[in-house]
One Martini backbone bead per residue (centre of mass of N, CA, C, O) as a GRO file, in nm:
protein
  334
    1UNK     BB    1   3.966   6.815  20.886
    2UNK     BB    2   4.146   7.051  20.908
    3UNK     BB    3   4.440   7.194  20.825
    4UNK     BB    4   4.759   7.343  20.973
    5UNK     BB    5   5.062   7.496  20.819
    6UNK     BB    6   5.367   7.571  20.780
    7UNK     BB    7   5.560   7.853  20.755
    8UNK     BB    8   5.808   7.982  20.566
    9UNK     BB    9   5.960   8.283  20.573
   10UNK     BB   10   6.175   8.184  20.306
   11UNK     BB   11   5.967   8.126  20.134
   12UNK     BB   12   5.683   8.130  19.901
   13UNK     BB   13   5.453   8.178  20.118
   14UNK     BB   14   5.485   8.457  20.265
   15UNK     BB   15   5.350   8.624  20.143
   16UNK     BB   16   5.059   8.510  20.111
   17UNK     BB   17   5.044   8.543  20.403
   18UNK     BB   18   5.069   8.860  20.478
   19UNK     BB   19   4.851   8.947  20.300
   20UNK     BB   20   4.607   8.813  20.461
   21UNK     BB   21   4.700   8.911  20.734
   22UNK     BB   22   4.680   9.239  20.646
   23UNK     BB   23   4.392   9.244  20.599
   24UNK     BB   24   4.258   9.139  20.867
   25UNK     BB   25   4.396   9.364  21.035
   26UNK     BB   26   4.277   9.632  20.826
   27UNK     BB   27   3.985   9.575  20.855
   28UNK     BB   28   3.802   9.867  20.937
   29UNK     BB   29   4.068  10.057  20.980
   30UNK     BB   30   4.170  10.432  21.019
   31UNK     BB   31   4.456  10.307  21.170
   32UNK     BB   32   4.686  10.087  21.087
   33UNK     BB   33   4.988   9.875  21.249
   34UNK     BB   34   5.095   9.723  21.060
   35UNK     BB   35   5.370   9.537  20.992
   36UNK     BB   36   5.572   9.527  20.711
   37UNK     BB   37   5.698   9.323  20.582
   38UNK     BB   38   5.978   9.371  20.630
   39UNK     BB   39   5.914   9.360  20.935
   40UNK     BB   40   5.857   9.098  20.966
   41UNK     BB   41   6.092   8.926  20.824
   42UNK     BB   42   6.240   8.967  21.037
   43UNK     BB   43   6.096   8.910  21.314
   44UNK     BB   44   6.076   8.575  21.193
   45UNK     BB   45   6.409   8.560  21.126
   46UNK     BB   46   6.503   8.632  21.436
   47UNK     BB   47   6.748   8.506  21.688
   48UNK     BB   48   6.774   8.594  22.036
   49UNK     BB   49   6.632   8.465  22.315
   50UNK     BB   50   6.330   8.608  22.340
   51UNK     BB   51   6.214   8.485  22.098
   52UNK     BB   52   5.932   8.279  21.920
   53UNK     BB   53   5.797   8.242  21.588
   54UNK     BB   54   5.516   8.168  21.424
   55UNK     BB   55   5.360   8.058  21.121
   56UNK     BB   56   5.004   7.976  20.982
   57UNK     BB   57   4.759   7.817  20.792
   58UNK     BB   58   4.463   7.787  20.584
   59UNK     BB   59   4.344   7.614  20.293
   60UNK     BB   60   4.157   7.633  20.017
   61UNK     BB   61   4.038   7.466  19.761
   62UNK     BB   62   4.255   7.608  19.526
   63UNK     BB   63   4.501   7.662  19.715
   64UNK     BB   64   4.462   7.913  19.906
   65UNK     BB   65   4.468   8.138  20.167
   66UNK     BB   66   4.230   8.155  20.451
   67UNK     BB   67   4.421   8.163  20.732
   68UNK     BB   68   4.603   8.295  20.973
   69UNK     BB   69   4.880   8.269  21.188
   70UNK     BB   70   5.030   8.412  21.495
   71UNK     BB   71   5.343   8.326  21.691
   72UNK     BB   72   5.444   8.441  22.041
   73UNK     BB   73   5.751   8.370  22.248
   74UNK     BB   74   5.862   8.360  22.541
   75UNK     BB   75   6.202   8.286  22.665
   76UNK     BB   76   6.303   8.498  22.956
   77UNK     BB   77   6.000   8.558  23.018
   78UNK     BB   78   5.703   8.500  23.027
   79UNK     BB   79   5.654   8.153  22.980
   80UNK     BB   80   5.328   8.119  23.033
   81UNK     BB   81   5.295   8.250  22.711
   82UNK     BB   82   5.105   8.338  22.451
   83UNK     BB   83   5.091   8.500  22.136
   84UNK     BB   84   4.761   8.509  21.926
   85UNK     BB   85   4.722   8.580  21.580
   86UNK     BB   86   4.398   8.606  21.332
   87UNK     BB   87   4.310   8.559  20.999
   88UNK     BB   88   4.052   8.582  20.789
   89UNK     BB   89   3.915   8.605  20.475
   90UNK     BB   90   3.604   8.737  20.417
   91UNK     BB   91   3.490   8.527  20.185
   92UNK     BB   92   3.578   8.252  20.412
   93UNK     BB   93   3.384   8.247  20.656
   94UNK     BB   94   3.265   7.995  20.853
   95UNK     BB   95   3.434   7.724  20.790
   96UNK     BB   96   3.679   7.681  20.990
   97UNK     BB   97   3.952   7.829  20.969
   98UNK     BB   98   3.977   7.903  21.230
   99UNK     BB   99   3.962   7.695  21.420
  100UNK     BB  100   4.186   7.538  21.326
  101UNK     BB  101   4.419   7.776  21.447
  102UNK     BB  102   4.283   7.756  21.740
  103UNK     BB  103   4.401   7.454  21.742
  104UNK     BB  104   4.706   7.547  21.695
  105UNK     BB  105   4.716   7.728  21.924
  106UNK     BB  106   4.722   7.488  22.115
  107UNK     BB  107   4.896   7.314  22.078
  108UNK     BB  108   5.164   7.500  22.062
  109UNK     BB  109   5.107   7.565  22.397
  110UNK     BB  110   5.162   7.226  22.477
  111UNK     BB  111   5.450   7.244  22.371
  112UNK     BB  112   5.506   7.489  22.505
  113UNK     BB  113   5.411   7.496  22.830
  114UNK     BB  114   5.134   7.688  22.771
  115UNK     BB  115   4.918   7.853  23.027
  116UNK     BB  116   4.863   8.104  22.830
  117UNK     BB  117   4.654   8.337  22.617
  118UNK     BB  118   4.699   8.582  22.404
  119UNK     BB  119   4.500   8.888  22.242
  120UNK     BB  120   4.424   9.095  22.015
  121UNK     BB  121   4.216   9.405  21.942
  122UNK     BB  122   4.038   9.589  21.745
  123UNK     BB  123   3.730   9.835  21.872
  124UNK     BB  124   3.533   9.995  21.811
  125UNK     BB  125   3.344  10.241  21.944
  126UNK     BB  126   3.047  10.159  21.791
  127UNK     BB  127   3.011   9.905  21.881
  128UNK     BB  128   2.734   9.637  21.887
  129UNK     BB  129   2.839   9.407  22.033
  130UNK     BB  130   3.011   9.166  21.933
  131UNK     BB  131   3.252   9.125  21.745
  132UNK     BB  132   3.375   8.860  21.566
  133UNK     BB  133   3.646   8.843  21.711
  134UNK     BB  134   3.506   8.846  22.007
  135UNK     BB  135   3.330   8.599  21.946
  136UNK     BB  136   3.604   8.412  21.878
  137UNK     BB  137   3.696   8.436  22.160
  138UNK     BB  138   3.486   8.338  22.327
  139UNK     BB  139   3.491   8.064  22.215
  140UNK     BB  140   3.753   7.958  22.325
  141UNK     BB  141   3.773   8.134  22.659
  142UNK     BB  142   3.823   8.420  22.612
  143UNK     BB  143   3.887   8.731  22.796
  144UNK     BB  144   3.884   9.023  22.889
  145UNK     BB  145   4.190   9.191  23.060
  146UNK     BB  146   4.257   9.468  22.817
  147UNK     BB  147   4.232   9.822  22.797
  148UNK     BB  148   4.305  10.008  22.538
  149UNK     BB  149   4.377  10.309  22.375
  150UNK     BB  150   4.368  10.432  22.058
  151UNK     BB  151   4.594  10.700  21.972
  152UNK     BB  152   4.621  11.028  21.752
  153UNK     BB  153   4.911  11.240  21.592
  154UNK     BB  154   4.954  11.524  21.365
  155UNK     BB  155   5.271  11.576  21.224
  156UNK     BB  156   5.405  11.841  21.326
  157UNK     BB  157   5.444  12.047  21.590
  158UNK     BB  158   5.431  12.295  21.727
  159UNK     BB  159   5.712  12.535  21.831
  160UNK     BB  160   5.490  12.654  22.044
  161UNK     BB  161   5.418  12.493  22.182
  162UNK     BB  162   5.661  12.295  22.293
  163UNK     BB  163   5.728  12.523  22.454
  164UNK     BB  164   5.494  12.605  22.642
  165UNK     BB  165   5.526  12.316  22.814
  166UNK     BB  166   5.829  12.320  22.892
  167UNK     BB  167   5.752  12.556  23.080
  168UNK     BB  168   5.553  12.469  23.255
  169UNK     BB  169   5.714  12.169  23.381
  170UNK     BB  170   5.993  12.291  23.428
  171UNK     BB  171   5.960  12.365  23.750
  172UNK     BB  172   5.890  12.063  23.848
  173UNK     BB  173   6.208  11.984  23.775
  174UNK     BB  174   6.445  12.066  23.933
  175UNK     BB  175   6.775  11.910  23.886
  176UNK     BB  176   6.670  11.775  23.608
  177UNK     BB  177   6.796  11.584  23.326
  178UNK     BB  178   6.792  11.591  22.986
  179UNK     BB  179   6.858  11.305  22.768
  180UNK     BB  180   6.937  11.213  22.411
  181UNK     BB  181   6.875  10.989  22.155
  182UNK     BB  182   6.967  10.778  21.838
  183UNK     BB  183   6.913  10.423  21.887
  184UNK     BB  184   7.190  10.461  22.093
  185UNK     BB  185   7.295  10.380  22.371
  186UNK     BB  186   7.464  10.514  22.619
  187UNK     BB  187   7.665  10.358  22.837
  188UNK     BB  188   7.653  10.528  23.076
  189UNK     BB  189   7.313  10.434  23.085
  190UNK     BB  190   7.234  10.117  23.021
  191UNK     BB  191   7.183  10.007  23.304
  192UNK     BB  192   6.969  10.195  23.396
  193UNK     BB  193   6.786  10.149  23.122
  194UNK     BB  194   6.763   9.808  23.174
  195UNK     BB  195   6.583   9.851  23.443
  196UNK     BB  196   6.369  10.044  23.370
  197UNK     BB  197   6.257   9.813  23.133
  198UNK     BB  198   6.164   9.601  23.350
  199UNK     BB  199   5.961   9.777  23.482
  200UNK     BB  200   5.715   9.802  23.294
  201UNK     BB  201   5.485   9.570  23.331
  202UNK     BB  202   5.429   9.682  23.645
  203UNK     BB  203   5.357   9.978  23.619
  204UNK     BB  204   5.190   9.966  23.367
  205UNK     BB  205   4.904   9.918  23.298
  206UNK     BB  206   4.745   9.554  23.256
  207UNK     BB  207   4.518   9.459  23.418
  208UNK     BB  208   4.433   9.103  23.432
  209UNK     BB  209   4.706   9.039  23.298
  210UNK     BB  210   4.968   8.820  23.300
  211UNK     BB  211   5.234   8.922  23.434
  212UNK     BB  212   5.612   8.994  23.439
  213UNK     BB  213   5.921   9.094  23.458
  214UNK     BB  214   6.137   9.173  23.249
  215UNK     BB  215   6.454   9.079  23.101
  216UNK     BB  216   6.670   9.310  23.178
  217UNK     BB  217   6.985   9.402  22.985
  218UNK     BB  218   7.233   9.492  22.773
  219UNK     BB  219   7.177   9.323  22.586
  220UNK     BB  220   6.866   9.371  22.548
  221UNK     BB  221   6.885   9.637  22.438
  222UNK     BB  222   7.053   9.598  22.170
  223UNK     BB  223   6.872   9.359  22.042
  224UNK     BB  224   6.680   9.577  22.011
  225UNK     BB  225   6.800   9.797  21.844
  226UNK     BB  226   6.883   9.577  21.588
  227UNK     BB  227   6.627   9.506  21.517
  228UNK     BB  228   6.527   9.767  21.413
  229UNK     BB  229   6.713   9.826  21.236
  230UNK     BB  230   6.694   9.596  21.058
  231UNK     BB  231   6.380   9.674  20.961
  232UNK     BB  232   6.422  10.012  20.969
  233UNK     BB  233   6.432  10.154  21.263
  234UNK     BB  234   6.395  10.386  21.425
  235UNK     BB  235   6.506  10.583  21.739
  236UNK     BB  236   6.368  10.817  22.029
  237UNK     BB  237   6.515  10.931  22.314
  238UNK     BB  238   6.427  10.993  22.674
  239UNK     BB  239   6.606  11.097  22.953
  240UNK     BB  240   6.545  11.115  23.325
  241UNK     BB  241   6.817  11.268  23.566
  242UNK     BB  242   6.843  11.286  23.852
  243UNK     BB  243   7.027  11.481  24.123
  244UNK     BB  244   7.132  11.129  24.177
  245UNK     BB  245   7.180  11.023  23.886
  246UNK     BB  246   6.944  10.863  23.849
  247UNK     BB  247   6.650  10.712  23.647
  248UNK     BB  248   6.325  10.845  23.611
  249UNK     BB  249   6.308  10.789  23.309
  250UNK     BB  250   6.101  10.777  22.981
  251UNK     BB  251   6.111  10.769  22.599
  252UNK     BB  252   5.986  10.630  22.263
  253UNK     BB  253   6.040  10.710  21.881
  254UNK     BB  254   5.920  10.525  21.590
  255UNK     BB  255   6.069  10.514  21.268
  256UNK     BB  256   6.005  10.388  20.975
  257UNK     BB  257   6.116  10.313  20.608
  258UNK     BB  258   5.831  10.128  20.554
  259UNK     BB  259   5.651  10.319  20.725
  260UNK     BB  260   5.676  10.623  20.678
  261UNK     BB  261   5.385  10.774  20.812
  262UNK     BB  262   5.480  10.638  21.093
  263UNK     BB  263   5.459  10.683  21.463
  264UNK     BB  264   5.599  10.524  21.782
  265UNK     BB  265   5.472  10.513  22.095
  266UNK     BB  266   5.642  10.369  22.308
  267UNK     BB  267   5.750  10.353  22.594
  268UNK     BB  268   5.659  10.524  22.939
  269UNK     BB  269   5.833  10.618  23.216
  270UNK     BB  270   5.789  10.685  23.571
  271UNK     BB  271   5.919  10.652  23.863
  272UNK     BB  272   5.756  10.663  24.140
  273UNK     BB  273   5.962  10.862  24.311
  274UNK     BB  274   5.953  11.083  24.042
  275UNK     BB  275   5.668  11.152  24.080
  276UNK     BB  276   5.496  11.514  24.017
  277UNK     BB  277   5.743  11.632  23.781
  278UNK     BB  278   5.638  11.636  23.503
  279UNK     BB  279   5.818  11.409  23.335
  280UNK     BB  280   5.620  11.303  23.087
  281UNK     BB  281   5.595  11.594  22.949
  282UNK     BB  282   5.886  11.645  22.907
  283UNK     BB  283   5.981  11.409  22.771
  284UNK     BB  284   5.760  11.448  22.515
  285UNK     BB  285   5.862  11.739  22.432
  286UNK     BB  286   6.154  11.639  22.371
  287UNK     BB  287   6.114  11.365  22.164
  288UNK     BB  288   6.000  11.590  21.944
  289UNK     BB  289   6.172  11.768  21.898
  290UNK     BB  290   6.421  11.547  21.833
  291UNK     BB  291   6.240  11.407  21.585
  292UNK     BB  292   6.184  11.679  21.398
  293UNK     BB  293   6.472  11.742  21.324
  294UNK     BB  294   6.470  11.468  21.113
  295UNK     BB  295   6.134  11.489  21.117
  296UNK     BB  296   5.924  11.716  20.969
  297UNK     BB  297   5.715  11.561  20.820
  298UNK     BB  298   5.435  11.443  20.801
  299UNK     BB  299   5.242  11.262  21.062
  300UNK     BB  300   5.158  10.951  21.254
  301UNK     BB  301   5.105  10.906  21.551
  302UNK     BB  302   5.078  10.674  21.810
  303UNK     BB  303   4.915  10.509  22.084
  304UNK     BB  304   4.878  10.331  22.423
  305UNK     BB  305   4.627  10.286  22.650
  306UNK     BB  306   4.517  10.325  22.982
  307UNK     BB  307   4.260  10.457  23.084
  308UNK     BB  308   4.352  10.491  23.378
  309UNK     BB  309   4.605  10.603  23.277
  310UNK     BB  310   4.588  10.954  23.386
  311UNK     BB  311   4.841  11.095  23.325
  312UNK     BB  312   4.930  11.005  23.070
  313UNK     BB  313   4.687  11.110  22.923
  314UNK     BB  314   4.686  11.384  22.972
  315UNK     BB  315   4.937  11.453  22.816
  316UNK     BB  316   4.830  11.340  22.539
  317UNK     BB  317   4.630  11.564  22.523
  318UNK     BB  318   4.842  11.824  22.487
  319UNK     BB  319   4.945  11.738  22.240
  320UNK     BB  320   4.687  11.579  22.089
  321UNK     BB  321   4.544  11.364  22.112
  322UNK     BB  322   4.317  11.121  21.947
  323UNK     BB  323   4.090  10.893  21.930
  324UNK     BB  324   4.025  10.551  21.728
  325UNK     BB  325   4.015  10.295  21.944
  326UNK     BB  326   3.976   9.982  22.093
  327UNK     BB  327   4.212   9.769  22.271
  328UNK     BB  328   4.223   9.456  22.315
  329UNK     BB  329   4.302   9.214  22.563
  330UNK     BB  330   4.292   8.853  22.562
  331UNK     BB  331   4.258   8.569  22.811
  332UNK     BB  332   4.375   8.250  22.879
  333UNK     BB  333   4.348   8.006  23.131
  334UNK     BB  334   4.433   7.668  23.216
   0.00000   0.00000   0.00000
């Protein structure tokens, strides 16, 4: 029987392993979001307390690597969860090589306590039927929990859209202020913004995935910064300050150093008592904006949403987003 080995990521073998890995995550993708090597090599060698992860292969018979794992685990909450992605080279495909790593990610997932396994997927929109990765998902016991669309936007925007939206916007939001910053959270802002990050789980659609509130507090912000900065990441928020104070919302966009050509729509969330006042479409229109004066230069937008949030598509559709393919997570409960 096959049998899959650890991967030290500081070892020679992590290179060959990231090359099988990044092959099968961006196969017949025209639009891959696979993190670049310096960006895993940091976050596989970071220990923050909130995350641990591990990589695992399975060797062909000339001894290279014919198949990969990826392993995280939460740490500090959603502890009963592990994430899971696999992926064979495809000249060796159907060998038993995937199976191998999928019962390695099930040890190690009794190993660790973890009574939930989670996997992503992405998925043409012409596909008929099963695609191979869908077919060994659900071969082990896993099935669809949670579908979200991958959309793309062509960056710089004009900077005549983006008066125009602000100003339709600006009406429904009046006596709210908007505020960015770029990589570090202002102190006078940080516990307000990581109570905001703590219910991001709950708020956004998240369909049947098994899901609890991240525990999140000013440490957890920081180490979320540093983190970026290590891969080379940089990041531009903007936050919506009700009449009253408080934090009404929020939005992300991370440019890497290592993956110069995109850029990522992280997190957006508005909450509940301050919907209804544009600020969805206010706050990704100042964070465009805030963006593009330090990166001017073309760029491709990621975003990933489910379909239900229709508030969200909405806003991503003026914008000019438009879909390349359907993110699926899939998963098992023991």
């Amino acid at each position: 029987m096959l049998t899959a080995e650890r991967v030290e990521v500081r070892g020679p073998g992590f290179g060959e392993w990231y090359r099988v890995h990044r092959e099968a995550q961006d196969e017949g993708r025209a639009y891959p979001v696979t993190w670049s090597q310096e960006e895993m090599f940091v976050s596989l060698s970071r220990v923050d307390g909130y995350w641990e992860r591990e990589i695992w292969a399975v060797r062909d018979d000339a001894g290279a690597i014919a198949g990969t794992l990826l392993l995280a685990f939460p740490m500090s909450d959603n502890t009963s969860r592990v994430e899971a992605g696999i992926g064979v080279r495809a000249d060796v495909r159907r060998r038993g090589y995937g199976a191998a790593l999928a019962r390695t990610a099930e040890e190690r997932a009794t190993e660790y306590g973890r009574t939930v396994v989670v996997s992503a997927l992405p998925v043409p929109f012409d596909a008929v039927g099963d695609t191979p990765g869908q077919a060994f998902a659900r071969r082990f016991g896993l099935s669809v929990a949670n579908v979200e669309v991958h959309r793309v936007l062509e960056l710089p925007l004009d900077e005549g859209l983006l008066d125009e939206l602000a100003q339709e916007a600006a009406r429904y939001h009046e006596g709210y202020e908007l505020r960015s910053w770029q990589d570090r959270c202002p102190e006078d802002l940080i516990d307000a913004y990581a109570a905001l990050q703590a219910t991001f789980n709950l708020e956004a659609p998240q369909g049947e995935l098994e899901v609890e509130a991240q525990a999140y507090d000013a440490a957890r912000v920081r180490s979320t910064e540093d983190h970026s900065l290590e891969q080379g990441r940089h990041g531009w928020m903007t936050v919506a300050i009700a009449p009253d104070g408080t934090l009404a919302g929020h939005t992300e966009l991370y440019h890497g150093e290592n993956d110069p050509g995109n850029v990522y729509q992280w997190g957006t969330l508005v909450s509940p008592a301050h919907r209804g006042h544009r600020l969805g479409l206010a706050l990704k229109v100042r964070n465009h904006r805030e963006l593009q004066r330090s990166r001017p230069q073309p760029l491709v937008a990621h975003t990933f949403n489910a379909e239900t949030n229709t508030a969200m598509n909405a806003v991503n559709a003026r914008l000019g987003f438009r879909p390349v393919e359907r993110a699926e997570e899939w998963q098992r409960k023991n």
